[in-house]
C-alpha positions, 0 to 999 in steps of 0.5 A, spaced: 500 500 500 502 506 499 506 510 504 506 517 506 513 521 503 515 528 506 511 532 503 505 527 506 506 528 513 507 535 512 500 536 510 496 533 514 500 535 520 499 543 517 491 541 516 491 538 524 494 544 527 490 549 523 484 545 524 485 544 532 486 551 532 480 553 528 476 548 534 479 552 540 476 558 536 469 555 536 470 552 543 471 560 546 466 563 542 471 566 536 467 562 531 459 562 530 457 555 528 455 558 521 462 560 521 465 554 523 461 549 518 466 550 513 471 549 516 470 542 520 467 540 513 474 541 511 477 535 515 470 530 515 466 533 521 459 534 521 453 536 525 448 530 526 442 530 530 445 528 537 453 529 536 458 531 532 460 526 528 468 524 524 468 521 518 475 518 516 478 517 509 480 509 507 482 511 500 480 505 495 478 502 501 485 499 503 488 499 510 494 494 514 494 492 521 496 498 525 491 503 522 485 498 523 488 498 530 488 505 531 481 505 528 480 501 534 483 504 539 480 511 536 473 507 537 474 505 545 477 512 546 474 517 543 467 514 541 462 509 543 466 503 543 465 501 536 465 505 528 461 505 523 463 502 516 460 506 509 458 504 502 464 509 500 468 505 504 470 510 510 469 509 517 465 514 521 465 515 528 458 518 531 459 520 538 466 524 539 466 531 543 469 536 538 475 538 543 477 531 542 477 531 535 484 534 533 487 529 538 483 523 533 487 527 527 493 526 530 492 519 532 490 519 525 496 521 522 500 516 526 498 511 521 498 516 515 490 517 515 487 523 515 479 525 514 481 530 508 475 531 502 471 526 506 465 531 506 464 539 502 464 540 494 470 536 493 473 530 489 470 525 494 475 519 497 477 515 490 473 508 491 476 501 488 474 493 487 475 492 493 478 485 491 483 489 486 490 485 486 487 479 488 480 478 483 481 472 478 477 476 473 482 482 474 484 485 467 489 490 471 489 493 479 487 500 479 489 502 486 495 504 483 491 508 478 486 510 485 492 512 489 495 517 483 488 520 483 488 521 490 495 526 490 492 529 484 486 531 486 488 532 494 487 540 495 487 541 488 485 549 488 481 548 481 477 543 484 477 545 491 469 548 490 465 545 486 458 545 484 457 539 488 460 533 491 464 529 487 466 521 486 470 517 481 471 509 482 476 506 478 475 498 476 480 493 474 476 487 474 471 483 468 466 484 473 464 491 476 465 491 484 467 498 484 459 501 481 463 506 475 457 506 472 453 510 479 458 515 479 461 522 477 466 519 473 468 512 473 474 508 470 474 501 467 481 499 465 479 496 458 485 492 453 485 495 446 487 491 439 494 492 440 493 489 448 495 495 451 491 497 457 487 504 459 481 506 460 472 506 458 471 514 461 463 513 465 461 520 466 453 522 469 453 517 474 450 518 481 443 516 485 440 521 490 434 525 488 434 524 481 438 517 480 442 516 473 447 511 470 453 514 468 454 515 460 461 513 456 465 518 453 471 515 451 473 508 449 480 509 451 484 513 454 491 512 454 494 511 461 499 516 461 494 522 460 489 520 465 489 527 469 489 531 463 483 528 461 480 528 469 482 536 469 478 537 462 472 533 464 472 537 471 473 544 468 467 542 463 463 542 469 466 546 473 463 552 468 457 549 467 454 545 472 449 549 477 451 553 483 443 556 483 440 550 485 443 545 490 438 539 486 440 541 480 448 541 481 451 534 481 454 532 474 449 528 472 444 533 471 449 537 466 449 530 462 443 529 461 442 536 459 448 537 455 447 529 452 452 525 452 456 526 445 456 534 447 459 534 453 464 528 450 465 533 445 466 539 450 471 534 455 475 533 448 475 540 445 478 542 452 483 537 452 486 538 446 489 544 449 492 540 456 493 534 453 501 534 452 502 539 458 505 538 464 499 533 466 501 527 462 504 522 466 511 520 467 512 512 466 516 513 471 511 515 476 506 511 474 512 506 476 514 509 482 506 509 484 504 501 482 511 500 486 507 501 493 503 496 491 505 489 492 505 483 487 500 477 491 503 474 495 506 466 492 503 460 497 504 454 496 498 451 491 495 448 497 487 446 496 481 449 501 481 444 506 475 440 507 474 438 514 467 436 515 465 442 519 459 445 517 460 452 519 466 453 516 464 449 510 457 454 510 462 459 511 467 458 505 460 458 501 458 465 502 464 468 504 470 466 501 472 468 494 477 465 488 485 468 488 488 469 481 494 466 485 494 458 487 494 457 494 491 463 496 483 465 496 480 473 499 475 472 505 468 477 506 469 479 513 460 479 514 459 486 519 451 484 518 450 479 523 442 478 524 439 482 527 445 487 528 446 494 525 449 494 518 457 496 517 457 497 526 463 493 529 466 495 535 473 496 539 474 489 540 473 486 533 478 491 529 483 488 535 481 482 532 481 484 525 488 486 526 491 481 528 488 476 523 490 480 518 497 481 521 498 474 522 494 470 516 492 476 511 499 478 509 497 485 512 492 487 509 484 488 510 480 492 505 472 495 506 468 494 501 461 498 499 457 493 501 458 496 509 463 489 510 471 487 510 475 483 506 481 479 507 484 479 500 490 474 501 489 468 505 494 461 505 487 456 503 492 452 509 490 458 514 482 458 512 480 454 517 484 458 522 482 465 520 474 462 521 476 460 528 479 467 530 473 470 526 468 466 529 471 467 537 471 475 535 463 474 533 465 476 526 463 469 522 457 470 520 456 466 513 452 470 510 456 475 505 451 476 499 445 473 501 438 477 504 442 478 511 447 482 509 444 488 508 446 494 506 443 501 510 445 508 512 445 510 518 438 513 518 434 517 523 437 514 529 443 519 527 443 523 520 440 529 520 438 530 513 433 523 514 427 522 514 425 516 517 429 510 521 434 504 517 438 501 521 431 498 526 428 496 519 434 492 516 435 488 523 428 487 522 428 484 516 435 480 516 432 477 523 425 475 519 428 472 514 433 469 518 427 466 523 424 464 516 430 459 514 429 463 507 436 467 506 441 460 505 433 459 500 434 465 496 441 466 494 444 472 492 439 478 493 441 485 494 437 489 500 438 496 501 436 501 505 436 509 505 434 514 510 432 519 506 432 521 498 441 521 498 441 514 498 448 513 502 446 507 502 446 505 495 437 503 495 437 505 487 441 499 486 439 494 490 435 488 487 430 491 493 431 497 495 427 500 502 426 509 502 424 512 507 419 518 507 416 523 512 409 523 511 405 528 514 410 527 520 410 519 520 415 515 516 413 511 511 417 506 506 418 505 498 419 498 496 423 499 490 426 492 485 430 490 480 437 495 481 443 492 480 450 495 482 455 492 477 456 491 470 449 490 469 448 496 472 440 499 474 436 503 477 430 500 481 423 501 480 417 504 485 412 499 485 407 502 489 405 506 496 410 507 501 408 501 507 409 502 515 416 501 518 412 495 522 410 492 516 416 492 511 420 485 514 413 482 514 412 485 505 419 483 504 419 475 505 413 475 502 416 478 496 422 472 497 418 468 497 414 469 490 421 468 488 422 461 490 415 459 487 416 462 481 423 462 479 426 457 474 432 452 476 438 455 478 435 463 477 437 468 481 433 472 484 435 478 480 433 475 473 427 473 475 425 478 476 428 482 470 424 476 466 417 477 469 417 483 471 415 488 477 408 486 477 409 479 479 412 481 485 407 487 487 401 482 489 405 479 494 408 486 498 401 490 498 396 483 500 396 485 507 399 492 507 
């Protein structure tokens, strides 16, 4: 993984001393909260509704075992006990006291993390395949490529105030597990005729109040003017996008009023003027970047061991992946056990992950935007091990994939922007499921959850999604079907009136149940319904609603 250098170290630090100075003002009184609110979103601070709440940045999602450490001891410290995993792969804590926050920076950068552009009008924490380096699938690991857009774009002052918030992902792999397609510009690696690798460009992706899937603008991009053209697509919308209207700011609002052949157009014309400047990319420093990441590991080519246990055996089903390396499988951490608060995981447990990671994981744990954590390189000889250590740690659950791992934004409980509770309707629903026998039935489906119309918790582009909306002071909750995160990615239907908090678990399960009486053999559940459509599902939420 990447390692700070001189100049690194020298940011960060002038942003904490900066910031503990900016705090001490705010304490005293010097500072109004209005005037503050800049300033604390400048380091990830946000106001929620009980606590000031930390967002820490986890670029492209990878972290070694000091740092998840530190993440614990900043949860038993400073928080509750426990943090909070998101769909951007950043970690959240909710209840620290705002005088201590500039002592969590500096524990922070102890282990070279930070909480720079994890919120404000900026290029967001840049997202990956959170299996990059180890996919069997993977045509090229683009954290290399993530980490060089992260050092470009880190207080970049063209870019600093944009219209709005602004992400990119970077997927490397056959199948899309970094969401390109639902983000502000996304980069698959791709090979040409000659074999040369670059990049698809997808702009005008996003969810939110108005959800779209991103356009493709360019069939490849050679990678040596990678920032050239990330500038030209930038300053495009820095020009045109809107500042007048807070719903109407993103990117994805400009493409589609522009279409996406001019905007293409518009993005070409002004990277004509750049494209041989000082932002082409030297080999030698896309080298130098691609050195900080490690080859896999080499293990001897030894089988999954089969031994007659079925926890471990059920538990390799669903949460262990195939390795492009003999010998080597990457295992999903589940942070969903039923009945539990999605992406939640305490003190104790980081400890734990930790020291597996250090001592079976070759050091290295990833997060995922499905709220969970992966081990990307474990000796197929350690499986077993590595489950036992899970298991003592109460992070065995075998459910990765299924109904009950259940993606959900924080919600009502914390968020000041929601509009109705998430994380107490996708504990309810992963424990109905569960007290039913239907997840292992079922197969692979995707739930997830949101709060409110932001949609952090990605429900657009679940097979079933759950919104939350106030009406008339109480919550009510859409049931929205057939979204898809990958590369068939798509946006989910409404299929009808919103139904109380109380009678969504109970609507979902007979929604999966239909499934199972109506599905061919071996049909997943996202291509059934993609076969009979959404109203061969709808009689079965609304019979007693």
């Amino acid at each position: 993984m990447y390692k700070y250098d001189t100049y690194d170290h020298s940011l960060v630090r002038e942003r904490i001393d900066e910031f503990r100075d900016q705090v001490e003002r705010r304490l005293d009184g010097r500072l109004t909260e209005d005037q503050f609110k800049p300033l604390r979103l400048m380091n990830g601070v946000y106001l929620q509704l009980h606590a000031y709440m930390l967002r820490v940045a986890i670029p492209y999602g990878t972290l070694n075992g000091p740092q998840v450490r530190t993440l614990g001891h900043i949860a038993r410290t400073y928080d509750k006990g426990y943090g909070h995993f998101t769909t951007r792969t950043n970690i959240q804590y909710n209840w620290p006291k705002l005088v201590d926050i500039p002592d969590i920076l500096e524990d922070l950068a102890k282990v070279e993390m930070h909480a720079i552009q994890t919120s404000g009008n900026c290029i967001r924490n840049v997202t990956a395949d959170p299996f990059a380096g180890a996919a069997a699938d993977e045509i090229e690991d683009g954290r290399p490529w993530a980490e060089i857009i992260r050092q470009w774009s880190t207080f970049h002052p063209e870019f600093t105030f944009l219209p709005r918030k602004f992400k990119i992902a970077v997927n490397g792999a056959g199948e899309d597990r970094a969401g390109i397609r639902v983000h502000d510009i996304g980069l698959q690696i791709v090979r040409n005729a000659a074999g040369e690798t670059g990049f698809e460009v997808w702009v005008g992706g996003g969810q939110g109040r108005t959800p779209r899937l991103g356009r493709k603008i360019r069939d490849f991009l050679a990678p040596e003017d990678l920032l050239s053209y990330l500038t030209a697509i930038l300053r495009v919308y820095n020009q045109h996008g809107r500042r007048d209207n807070l719903y109407k700011a993103r990117i994805k609002i400009l493409v589609e009023a522009l279409g996406a052949g001019e905007f293409g157009r518009q993005t070409e014309e002004e990277w004509a003027h750049i494209r041989e400047g000082e932002l082409k990319l030297p080999a030698a420093e896309i080298a130098r970047i691609r050195a900080f990441f490690d080859a896999p590991p080499i293990a001897e080519a030894t089988a999954i061991p089969a031994t007659g246990r079925a926890d471990f055996a059920q538990w390799l089903r669903r949460n262990r992946r195939d390795h492009k390396v003999a010998g080597l499988s990457s295992v999903v951490i589940s942070l969903k056990p039923v009945g539990g608060a999605p992406g939640d995981i305490t003190a104790d447990q980081l400890d734990a992950v930790a020291g597996i990671a250090e001592r079976y994981g070759f050091d290295e744990v990833r997060a995922t935007p499905d709220q969970n954590l992966v081990l990307p390189h474990v000796r197929n000889a350690d499986l077993e091990a590595v489950f036992d250590a899970l298991a003592a740690a109460g992070l065995a659950t075998a459910n990765a994939g299924l109904a009950t791992d259940i993606v959900a934004c924080p919600g009502l409980d914390y968020c000041s922007l929601a509009n109705a509770r998430s994380i107490p309707i996708a504990q309810a629903i992963s424990s109905l499921i569960e007290a039913e026998g239907l997840a292992g039935d079922v197969g692979d489906v995707t739930i997830k959850i949101d709060g409110c119309i932001n949609a952090c918790g990605h429900h657009h582009v679940a097979h079933i999604g759950v919104l939350g909306v106030d009406k008339r002071g109480e919550e009510f909750y859409q049931i929205t079907l057939g979204g898809a995160f990958g590369t068939d990615a798509a946006i989910g239907n409404i299929v009808g009136k919103g139904l109380a908090g109380d009678d969504v678990p109970a609507a979902i399960v007979r929604l999966l149940r239909t499934y199972l009486e109506i599905r061919d053999e071996n049909e997943r559940f996202i291509d059934t319904l993609r076969r009979v459509g959404d109203e061969a599902f709808k009689e079965s939420i609304y019979v007693a609603a």
